[in-house]
Structure formats: C-alpha cells, structure tokens
C-alpha positions in Angstrom: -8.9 10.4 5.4 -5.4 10.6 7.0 -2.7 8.0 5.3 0.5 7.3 7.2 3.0 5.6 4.5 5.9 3.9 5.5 8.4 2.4 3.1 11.8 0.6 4.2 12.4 -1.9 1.6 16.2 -1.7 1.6 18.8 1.5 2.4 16.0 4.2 3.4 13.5 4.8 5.3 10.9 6.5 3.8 7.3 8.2 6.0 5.0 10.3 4.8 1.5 11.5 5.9 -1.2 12.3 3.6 -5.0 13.7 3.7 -7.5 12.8 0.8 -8.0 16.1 1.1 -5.3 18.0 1.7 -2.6 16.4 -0.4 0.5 15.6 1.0 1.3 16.9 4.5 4.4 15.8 5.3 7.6 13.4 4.5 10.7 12.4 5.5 13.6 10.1 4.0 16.4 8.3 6.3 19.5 7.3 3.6 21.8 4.2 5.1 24.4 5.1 2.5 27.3 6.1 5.1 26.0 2.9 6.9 26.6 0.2 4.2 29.4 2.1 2.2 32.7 0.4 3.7 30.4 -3.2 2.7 30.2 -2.1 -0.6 26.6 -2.3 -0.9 24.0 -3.3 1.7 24.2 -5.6 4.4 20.5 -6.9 5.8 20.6 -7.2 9.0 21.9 -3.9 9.3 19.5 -2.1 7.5 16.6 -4.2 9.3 18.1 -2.9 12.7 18.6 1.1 11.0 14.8 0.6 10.1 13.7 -0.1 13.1 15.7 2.2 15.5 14.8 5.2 12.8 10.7 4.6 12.2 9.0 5.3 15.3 10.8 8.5 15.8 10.3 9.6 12.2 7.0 8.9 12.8 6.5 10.7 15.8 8.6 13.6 14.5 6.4 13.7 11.1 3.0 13.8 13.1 4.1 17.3 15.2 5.7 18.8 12.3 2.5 18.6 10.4 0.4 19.3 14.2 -1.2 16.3 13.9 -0.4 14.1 17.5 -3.8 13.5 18.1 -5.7 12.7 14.9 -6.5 10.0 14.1 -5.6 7.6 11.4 -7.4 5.8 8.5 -5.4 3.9 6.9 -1.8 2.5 7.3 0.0 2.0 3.6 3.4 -0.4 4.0 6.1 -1.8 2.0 7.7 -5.0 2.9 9.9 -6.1 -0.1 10.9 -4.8 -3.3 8.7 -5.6 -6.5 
C-alpha cells in the first residue's frame, strides 16, 4: 500500500511517501525559520499561506523523485494541529 504523509502543523512542511512494503521511499522538509525570524517566533497566517504555496509542489516533486507519477495511492496520513 502506498502512504502519502503530509505534516504542516506550524514552521515546516513536512511530505513523505511510504510503501508497506518497501519502507520509506521518499521525504522532504520545508523550514519557515528565515520566514518568521524578524517576528520573533511564528506568525499564522504566514505560515498557513508558506504551507500552502510549498505542498503541492513538494508533493509533485516527491512522487518523480521516487518514479512514482502514476501510482496510485492508498491512503492519505494528515496533520492538522499540534497535540
């Protein structure tokens, strides 16, 4: 089974792509630090608009490096807040 993860809780945004099978395939982190560092520490609404503009192509980027464009996937894991 083929597992897309995407975590974006806060300052980064995290992807990776996993097979039951294989193990891990492939992962990628985004940091926001140089984006919230004149703040002082995080600002919302700019790390909601960083999440969004970085995801997709993360995504997209994550499925050719690991040659996977047209598999398809299982299961979609997501984080929407902290714990």
């Amino acid at each position: 089974m083929l597992v897309l993860g995407i975590e974006t809780s806060c300052d980064e945004t995290g992807i990776a792509l996993y097979d039951t099978e294989r193990g891990l395939l492939a992962d990628a982190l985004h940091s926001q630090i140089d984006l919230h560092v004149e703040f002082g520490g995080v600002v919302p609404e700019l790390a909601s608009r960083d999440h969004i503009r970085k995801t997709l192509p993360m995504i997209r980027q994550l499925m050719a490096d690991a040659a996977l464009i047209k598999m398809r996937l299982m299961v979609l894991l997501t984080r929407q807040a902290p714990v």
